[in-house]
VODRENTOR-679746 format. One record per residue: residue in one letter; y, z, x of N, C-alpha, C, O in turn. Coordinates in nm, 2 decimals, decimal comma. Example, Ala and Ser with C-alpha at 12.3 -4.5 7.8 and 13.67 -1.06 7.14 Angstrom:
BEGIN
(rec A (-0,57 0,78 1,32) (-0,45 0,78 1,23) (-0,33 0,78 1,32) (-0,33 0,85 1,42)) (rec S (-0,22 0,71 1,28) (-0,11 0,71 1,37) (0,00 0,79 1,29) (0,11 0,80 1,34)) 
This chain:
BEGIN
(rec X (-0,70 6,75 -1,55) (-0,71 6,74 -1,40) (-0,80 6,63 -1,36) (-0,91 6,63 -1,42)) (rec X (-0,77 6,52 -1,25) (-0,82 6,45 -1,20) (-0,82 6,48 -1,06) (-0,75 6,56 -1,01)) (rec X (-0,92 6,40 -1,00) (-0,91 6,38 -0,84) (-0,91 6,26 -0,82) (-0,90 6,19 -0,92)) (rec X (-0,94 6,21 -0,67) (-0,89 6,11 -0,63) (-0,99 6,00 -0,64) (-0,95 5,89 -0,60)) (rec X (-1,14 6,01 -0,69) (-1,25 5,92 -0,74) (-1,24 5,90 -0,87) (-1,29 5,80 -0,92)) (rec X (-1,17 6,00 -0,95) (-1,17 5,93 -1,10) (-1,06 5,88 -1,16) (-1,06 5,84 -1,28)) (rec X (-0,93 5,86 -1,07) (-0,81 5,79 -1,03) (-0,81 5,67 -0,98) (-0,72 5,59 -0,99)) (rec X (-0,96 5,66 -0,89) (-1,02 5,52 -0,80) (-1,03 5,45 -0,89) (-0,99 5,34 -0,91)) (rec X (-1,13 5,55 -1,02) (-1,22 5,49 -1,10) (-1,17 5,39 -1,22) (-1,22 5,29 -1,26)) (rec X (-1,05 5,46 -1,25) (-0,96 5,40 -1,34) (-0,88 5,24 -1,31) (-0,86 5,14 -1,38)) (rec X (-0,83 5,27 -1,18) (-0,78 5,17 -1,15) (-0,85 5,00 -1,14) (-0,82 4,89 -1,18)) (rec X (-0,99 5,08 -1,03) (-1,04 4,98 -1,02) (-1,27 5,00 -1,06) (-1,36 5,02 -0,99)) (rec X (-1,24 4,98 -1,19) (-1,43 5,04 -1,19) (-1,54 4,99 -1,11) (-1,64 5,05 -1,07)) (rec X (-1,48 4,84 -1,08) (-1,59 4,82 -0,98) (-1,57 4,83 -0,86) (-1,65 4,76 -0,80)) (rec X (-1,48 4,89 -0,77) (-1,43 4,90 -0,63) (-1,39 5,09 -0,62) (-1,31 5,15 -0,55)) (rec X (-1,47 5,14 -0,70) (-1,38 5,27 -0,74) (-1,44 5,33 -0,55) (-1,36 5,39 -0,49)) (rec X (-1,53 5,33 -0,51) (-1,58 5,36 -0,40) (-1,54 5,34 -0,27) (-1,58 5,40 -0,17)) (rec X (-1,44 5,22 -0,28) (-1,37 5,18 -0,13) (-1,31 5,30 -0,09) (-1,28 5,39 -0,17)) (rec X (-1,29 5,31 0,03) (-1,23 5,40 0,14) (-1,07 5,35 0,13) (-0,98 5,43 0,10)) (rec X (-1,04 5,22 0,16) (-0,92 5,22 0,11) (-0,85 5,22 -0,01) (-0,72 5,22 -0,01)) (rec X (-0,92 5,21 -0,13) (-0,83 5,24 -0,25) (-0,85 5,40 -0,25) (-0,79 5,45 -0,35)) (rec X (-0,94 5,50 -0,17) (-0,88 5,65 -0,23) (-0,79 5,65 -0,13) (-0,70 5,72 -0,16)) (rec X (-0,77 5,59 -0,02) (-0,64 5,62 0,10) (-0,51 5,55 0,02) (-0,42 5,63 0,03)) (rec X (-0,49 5,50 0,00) (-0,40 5,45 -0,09) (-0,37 5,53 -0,20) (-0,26 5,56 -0,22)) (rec X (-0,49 5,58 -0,29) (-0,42 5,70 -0,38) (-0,39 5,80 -0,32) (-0,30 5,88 -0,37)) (rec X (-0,46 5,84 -0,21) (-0,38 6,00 -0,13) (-0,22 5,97 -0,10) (-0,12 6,04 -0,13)) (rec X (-0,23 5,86 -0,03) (-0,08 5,84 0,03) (-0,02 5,83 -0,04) (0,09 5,88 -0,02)) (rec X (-0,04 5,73 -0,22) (0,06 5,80 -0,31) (0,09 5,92 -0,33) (0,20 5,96 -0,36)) (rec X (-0,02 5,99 -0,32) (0,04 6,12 -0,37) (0,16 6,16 -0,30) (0,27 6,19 -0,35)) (rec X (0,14 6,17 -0,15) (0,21 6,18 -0,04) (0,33 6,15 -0,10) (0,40 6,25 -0,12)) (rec X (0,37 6,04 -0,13) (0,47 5,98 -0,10) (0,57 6,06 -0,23) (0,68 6,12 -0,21)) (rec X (0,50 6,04 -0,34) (0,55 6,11 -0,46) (0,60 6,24 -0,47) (0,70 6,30 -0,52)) (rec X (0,48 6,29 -0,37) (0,51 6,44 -0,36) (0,46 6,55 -0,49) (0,52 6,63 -0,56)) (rec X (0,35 6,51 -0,48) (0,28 6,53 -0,64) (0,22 6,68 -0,60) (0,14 6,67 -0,51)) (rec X (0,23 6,78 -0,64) (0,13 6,89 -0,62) (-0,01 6,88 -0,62) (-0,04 6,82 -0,73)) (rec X (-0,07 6,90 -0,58) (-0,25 6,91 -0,58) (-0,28 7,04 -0,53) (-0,23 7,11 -0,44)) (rec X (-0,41 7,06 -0,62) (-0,50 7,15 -0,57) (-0,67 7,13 -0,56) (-0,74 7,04 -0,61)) (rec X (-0,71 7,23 -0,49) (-0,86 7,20 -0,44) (-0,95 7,26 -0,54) (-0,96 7,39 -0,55)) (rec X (-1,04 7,18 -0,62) (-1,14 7,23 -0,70) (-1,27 7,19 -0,63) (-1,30 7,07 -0,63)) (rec X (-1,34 7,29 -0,57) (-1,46 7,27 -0,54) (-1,48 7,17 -0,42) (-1,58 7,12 -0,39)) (rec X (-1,36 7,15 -0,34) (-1,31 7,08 -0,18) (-1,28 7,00 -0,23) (-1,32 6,91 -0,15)) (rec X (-1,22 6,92 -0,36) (-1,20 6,78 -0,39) (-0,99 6,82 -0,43) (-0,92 6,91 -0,44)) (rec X (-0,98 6,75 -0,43) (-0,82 6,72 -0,45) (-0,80 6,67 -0,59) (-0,85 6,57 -0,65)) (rec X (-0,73 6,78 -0,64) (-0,75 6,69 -0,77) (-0,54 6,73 -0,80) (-0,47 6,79 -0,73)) (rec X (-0,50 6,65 -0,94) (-0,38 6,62 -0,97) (-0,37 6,67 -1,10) (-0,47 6,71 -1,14)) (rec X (-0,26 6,68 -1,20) (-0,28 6,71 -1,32) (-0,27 6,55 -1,37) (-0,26 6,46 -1,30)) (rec X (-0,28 6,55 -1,50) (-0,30 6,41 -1,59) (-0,18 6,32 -1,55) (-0,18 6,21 -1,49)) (rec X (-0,07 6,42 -1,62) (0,04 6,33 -1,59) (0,08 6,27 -1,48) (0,11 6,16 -1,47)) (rec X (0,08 6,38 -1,35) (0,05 6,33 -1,20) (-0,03 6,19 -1,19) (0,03 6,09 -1,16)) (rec X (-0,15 6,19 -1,22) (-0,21 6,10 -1,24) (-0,21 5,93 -1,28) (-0,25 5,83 -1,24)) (rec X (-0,10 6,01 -1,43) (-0,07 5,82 -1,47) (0,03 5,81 -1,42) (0,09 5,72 -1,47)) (rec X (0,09 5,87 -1,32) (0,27 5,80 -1,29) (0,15 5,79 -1,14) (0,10 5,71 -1,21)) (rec X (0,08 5,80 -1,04) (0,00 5,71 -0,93) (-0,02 5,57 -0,98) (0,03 5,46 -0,95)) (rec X (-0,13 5,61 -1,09) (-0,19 5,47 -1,15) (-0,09 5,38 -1,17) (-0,14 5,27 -1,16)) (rec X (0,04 5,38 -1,20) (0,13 5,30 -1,24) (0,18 5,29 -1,16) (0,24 5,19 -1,14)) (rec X (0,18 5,37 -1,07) (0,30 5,30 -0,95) (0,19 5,21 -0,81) (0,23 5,13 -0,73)) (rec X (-0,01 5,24 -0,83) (-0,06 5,17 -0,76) (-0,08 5,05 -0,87) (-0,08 4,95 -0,80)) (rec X (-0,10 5,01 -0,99) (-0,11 4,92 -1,03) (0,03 4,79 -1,02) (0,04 4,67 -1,03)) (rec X (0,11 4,87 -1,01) (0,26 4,80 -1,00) (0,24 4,71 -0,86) (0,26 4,59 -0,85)) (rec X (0,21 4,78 -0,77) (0,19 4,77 -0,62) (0,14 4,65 -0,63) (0,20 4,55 -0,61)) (rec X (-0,04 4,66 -0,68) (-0,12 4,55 -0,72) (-0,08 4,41 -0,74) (-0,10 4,32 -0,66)) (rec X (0,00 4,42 -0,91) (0,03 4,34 -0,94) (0,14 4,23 -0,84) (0,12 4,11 -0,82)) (rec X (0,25 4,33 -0,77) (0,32 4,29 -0,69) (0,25 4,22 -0,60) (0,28 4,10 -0,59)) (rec X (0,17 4,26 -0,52) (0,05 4,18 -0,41) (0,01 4,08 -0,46) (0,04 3,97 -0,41)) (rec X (-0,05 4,09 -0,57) (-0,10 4,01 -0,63) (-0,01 3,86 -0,69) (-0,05 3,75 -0,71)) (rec X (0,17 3,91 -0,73) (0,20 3,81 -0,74) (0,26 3,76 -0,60) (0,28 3,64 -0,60)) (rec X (0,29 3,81 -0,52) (0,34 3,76 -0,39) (0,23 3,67 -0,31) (0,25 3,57 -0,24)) (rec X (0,10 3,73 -0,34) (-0,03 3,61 -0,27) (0,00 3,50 -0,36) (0,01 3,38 -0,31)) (rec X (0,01 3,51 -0,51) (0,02 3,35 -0,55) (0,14 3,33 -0,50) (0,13 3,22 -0,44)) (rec X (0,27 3,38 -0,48) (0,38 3,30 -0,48) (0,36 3,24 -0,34) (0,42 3,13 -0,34)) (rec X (0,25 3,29 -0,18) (0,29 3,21 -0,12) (0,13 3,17 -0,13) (0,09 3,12 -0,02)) (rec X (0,03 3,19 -0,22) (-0,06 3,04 -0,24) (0,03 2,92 -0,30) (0,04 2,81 -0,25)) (rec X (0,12 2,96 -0,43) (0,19 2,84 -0,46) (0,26 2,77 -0,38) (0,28 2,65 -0,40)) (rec X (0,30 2,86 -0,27) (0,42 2,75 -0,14) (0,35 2,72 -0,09) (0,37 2,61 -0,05)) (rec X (0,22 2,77 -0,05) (0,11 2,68 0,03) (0,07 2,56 -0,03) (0,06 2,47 0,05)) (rec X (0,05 2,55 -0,16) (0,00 2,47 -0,25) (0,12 2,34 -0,23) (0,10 2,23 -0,18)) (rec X (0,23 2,40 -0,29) (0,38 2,33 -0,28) (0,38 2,24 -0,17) (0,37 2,12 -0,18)) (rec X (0,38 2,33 -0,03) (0,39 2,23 0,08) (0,31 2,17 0,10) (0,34 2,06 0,15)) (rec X (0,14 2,18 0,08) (0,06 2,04 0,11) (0,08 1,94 0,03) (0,05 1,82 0,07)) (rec X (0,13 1,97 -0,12) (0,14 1,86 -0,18) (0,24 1,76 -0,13) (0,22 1,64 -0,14)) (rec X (0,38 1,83 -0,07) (0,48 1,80 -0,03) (0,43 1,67 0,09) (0,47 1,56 0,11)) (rec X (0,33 1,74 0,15) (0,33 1,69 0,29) (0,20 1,57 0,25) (0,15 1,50 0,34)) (rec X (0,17 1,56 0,17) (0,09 1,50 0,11) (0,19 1,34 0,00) (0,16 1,22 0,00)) (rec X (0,27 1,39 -0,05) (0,39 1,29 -0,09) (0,44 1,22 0,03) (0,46 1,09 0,03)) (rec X (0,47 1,32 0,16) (0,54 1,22 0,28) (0,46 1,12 0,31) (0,50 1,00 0,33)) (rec X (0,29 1,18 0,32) (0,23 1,09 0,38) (0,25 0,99 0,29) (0,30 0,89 0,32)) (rec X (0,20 1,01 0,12) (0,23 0,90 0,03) (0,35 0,75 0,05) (0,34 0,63 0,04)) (rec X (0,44 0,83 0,09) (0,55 0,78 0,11) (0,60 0,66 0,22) (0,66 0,55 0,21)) (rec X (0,51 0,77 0,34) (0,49 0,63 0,45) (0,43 0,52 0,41) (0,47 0,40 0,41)) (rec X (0,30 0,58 0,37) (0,20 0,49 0,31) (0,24 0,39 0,24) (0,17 0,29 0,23)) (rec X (0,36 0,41 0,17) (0,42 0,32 0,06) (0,48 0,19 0,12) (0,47 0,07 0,09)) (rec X (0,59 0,30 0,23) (0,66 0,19 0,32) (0,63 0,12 0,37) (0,69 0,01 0,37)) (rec X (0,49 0,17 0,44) (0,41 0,06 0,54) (0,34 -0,03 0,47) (0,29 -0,13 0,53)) (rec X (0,34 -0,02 0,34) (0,27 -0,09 0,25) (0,39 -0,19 0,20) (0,34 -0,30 0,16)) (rec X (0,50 -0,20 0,20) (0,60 -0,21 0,14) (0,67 -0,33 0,24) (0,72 -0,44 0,22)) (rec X (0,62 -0,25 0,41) (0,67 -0,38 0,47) (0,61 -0,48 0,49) (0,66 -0,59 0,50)) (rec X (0,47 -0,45 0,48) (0,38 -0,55 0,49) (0,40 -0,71 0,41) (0,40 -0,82 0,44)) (rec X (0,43 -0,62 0,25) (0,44 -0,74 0,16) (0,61 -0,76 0,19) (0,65 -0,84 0,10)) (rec X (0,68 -0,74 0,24) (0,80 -0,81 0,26) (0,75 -0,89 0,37) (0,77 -1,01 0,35)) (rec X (0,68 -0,87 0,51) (0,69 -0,97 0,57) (0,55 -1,10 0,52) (0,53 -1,20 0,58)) (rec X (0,48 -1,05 0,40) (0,42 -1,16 0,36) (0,51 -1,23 0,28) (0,48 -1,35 0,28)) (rec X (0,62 -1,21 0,20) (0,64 -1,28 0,14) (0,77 -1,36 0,23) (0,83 -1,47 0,21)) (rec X (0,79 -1,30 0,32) (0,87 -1,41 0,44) (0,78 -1,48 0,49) (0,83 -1,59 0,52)) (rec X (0,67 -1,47 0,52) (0,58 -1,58 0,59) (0,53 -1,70 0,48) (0,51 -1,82 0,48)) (rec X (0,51 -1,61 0,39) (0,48 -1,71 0,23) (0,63 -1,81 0,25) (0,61 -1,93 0,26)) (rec X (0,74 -1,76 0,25) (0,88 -1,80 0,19) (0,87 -1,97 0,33) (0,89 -2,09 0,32)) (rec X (0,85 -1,91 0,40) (0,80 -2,03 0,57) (0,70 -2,12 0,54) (0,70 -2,24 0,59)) (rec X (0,61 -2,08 0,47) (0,50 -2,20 0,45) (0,54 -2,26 0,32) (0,49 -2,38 0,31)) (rec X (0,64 -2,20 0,20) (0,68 -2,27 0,14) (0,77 -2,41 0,17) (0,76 -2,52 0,12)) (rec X (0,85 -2,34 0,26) (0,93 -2,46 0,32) (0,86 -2,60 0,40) (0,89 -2,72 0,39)) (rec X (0,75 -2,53 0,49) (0,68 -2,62 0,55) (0,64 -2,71 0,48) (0,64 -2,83 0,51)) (rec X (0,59 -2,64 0,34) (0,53 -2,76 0,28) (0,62 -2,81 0,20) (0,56 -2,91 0,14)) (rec X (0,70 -2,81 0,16) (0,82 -2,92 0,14) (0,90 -3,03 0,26) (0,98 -3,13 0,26)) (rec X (0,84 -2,94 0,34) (0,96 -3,04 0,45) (0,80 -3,18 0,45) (0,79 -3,30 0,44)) (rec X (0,70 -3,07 0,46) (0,56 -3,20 0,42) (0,55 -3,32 0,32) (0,50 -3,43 0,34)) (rec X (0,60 -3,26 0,23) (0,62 -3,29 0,08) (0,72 -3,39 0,18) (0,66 -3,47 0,24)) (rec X (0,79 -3,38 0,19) (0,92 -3,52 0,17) (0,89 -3,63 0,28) (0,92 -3,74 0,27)) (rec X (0,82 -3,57 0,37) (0,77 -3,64 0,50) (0,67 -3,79 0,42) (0,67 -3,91 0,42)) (rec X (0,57 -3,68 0,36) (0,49 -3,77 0,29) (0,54 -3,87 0,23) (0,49 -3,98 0,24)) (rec X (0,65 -3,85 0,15) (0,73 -3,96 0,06) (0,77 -4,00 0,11) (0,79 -4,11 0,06)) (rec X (0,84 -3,98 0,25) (0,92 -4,05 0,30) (0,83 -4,22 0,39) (0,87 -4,33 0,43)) (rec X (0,71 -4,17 0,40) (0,60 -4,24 0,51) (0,58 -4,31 0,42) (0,61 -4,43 0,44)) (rec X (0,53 -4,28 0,27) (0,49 -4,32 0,18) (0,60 -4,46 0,11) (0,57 -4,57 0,08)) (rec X (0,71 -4,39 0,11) (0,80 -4,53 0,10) (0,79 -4,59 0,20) (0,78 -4,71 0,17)) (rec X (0,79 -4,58 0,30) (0,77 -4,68 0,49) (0,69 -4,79 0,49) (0,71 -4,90 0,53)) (rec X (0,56 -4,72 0,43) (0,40 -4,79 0,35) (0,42 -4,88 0,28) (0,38 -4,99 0,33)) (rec X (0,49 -4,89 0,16) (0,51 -4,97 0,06) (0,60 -5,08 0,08) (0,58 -5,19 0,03)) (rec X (0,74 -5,05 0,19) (0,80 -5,12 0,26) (0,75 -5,20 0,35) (0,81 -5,31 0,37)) (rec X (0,63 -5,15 0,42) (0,55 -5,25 0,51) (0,51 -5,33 0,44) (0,54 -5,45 0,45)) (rec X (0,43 -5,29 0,37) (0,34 -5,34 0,28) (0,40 -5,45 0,22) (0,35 -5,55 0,26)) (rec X (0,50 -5,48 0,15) (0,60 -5,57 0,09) (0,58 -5,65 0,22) (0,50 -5,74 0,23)) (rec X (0,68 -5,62 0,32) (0,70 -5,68 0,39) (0,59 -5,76 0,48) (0,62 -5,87 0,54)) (rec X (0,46 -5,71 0,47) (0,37 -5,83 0,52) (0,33 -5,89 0,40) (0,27 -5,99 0,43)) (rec X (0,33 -5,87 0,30) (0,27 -5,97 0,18) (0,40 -6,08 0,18) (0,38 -6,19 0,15)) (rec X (0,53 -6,04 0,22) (0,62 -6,14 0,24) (0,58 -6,28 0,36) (0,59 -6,40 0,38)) (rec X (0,53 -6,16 0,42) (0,47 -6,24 0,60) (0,40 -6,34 0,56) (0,40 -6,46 0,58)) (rec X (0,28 -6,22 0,47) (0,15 -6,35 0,39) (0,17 -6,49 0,38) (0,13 -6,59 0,42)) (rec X (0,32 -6,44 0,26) (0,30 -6,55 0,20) (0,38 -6,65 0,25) (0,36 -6,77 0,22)) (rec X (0,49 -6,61 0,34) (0,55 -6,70 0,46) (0,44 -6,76 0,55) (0,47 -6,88 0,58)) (rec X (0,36 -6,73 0,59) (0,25 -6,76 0,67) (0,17 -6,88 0,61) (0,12 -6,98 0,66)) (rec X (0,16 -6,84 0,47) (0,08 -6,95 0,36) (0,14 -7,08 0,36) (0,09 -7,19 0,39)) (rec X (0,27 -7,02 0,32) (0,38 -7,15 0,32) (0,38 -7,19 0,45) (0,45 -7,28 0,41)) (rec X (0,37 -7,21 0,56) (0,38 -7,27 0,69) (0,24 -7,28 0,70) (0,22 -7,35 0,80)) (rec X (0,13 -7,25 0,64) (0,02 -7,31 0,68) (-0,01 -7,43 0,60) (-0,09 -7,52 0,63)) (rec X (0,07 -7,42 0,48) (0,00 -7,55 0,38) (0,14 -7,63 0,45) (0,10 -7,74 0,48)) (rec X (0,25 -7,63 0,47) (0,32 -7,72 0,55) (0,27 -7,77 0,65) (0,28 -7,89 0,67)) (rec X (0,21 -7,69 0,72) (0,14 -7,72 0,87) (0,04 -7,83 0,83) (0,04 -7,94 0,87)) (rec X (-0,08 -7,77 0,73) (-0,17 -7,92 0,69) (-0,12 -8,01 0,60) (-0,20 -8,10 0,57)) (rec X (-0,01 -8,00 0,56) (0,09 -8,11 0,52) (0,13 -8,22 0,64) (0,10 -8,34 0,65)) (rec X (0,18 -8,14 0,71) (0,25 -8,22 0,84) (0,08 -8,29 0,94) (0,08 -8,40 0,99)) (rec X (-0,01 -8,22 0,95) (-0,17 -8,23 1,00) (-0,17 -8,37 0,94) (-0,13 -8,47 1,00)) (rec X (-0,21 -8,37 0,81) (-0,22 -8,47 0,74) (-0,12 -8,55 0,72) (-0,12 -8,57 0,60)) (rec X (-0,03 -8,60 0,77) (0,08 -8,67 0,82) (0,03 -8,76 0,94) (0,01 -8,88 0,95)) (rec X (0,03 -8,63 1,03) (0,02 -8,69 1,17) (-0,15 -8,79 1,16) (-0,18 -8,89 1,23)) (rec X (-0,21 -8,75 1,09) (-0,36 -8,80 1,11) (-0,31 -8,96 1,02) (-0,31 -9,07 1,09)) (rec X (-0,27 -8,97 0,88) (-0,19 -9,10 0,81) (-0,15 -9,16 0,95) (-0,23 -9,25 1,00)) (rec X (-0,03 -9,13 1,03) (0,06 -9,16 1,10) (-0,04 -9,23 1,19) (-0,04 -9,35 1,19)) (rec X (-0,15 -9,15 1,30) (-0,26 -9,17 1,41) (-0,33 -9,30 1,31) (-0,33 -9,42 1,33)) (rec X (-0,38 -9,25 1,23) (-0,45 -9,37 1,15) (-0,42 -9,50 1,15) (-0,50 -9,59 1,17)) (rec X (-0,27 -9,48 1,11) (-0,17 -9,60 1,05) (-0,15 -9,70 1,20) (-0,17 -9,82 1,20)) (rec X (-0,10 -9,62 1,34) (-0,09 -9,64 1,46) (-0,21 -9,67 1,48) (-0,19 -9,79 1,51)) (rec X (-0,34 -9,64 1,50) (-0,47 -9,74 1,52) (-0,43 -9,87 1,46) (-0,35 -9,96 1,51)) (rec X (-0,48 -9,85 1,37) (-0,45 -10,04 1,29) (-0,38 -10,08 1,35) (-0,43 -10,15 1,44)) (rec X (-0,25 -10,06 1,36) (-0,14 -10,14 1,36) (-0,19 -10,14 1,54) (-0,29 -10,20 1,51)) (rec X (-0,19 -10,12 1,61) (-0,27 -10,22 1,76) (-0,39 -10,26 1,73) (-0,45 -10,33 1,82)) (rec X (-0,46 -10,23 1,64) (-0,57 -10,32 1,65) (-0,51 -10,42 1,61) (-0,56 -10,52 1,67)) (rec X (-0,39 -10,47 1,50) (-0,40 -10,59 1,42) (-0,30 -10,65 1,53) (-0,29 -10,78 1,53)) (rec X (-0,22 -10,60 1,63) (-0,12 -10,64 1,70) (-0,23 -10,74 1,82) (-0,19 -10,85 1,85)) (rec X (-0,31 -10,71 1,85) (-0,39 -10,81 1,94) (-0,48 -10,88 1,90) (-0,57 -10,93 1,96)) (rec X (-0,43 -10,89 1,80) (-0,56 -11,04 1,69) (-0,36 -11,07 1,66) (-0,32 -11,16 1,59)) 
């Protein structure tokens, strides 16, 4: 024969004193429909009464006990979940970023080729000038030493024209 503290006791040894685990083993009884009787004002059960409680409150237990993890696990589940979405934006936003760098990259690529050819193209313009005044140069050279060709002509010629009136009036 047990009562309903040494049925607490079993179940749970270090909680055997809560008010709600003997209310819970009364109301099993209840529910079971277990006979009891009163030894000394206490309620007590026979043995076997006893272990079919214990097993049907430890069952209970267990069951609580797996249903709080099952919805700690969905709790768990969904922040991870909601924690992936944010991942995910995070990804996106990260994702457009480097697409529109690599379009602005893809724009300064071009710039600097359209640079690139500009430069060559100036660069031939340069060398083409360049030619073309050393052409000038040396056109310029040649009409200058013609020019003191012809200088020194005209000075023979002025020279030559002195004399010849001085000798014309003797």
């Amino acid at each position: 024969m047990k009562n309903v503290k040494d049925i607490a006791r079993e179940i749970d040894s270090s909680n055997f004193n809560s008010q709600k685990l003997r209310q819970r083993i009364r109301d099993e009884i209840k529910r079971q429909q277990i006979a009891t009787e009163k030894n000394l004002g206490k309620i007590t059960i026979s043995d076997k009464d006893a272990e079919a409680v214990i097993k049907a409150l430890e069952k209970e237990k267990k069951e609580k006990e797996n249903s709080r993890n099952n919805e700690d696990s969905s709790r768990i589940i969904k922040k991870l979940q909601e924690q992936i979405r944010q991942k995910d934006t995070e990804i996106n936003r990260l994702n457009k970023k480097i697409e529109d760098y690599a379009d602005d990259f893809k724009k300064i690529s071009l710039q600097q080729q359209q640079l690139t050819n500009q430069q060559q193209q100036l660069q031939a313009k340069m060398l083409e000038s360049q030619k073309q005044l050393e052409d000038q140069s040396n056109v310029n050279d040649d009409l200058s030493s013609k020019n003191e060709k012809l200088n020194t002509e005209i000075e023979k010629m002025k020279k030559a024209t002195f004399w010849q009136r001085i000798f014309k009036r003797y």
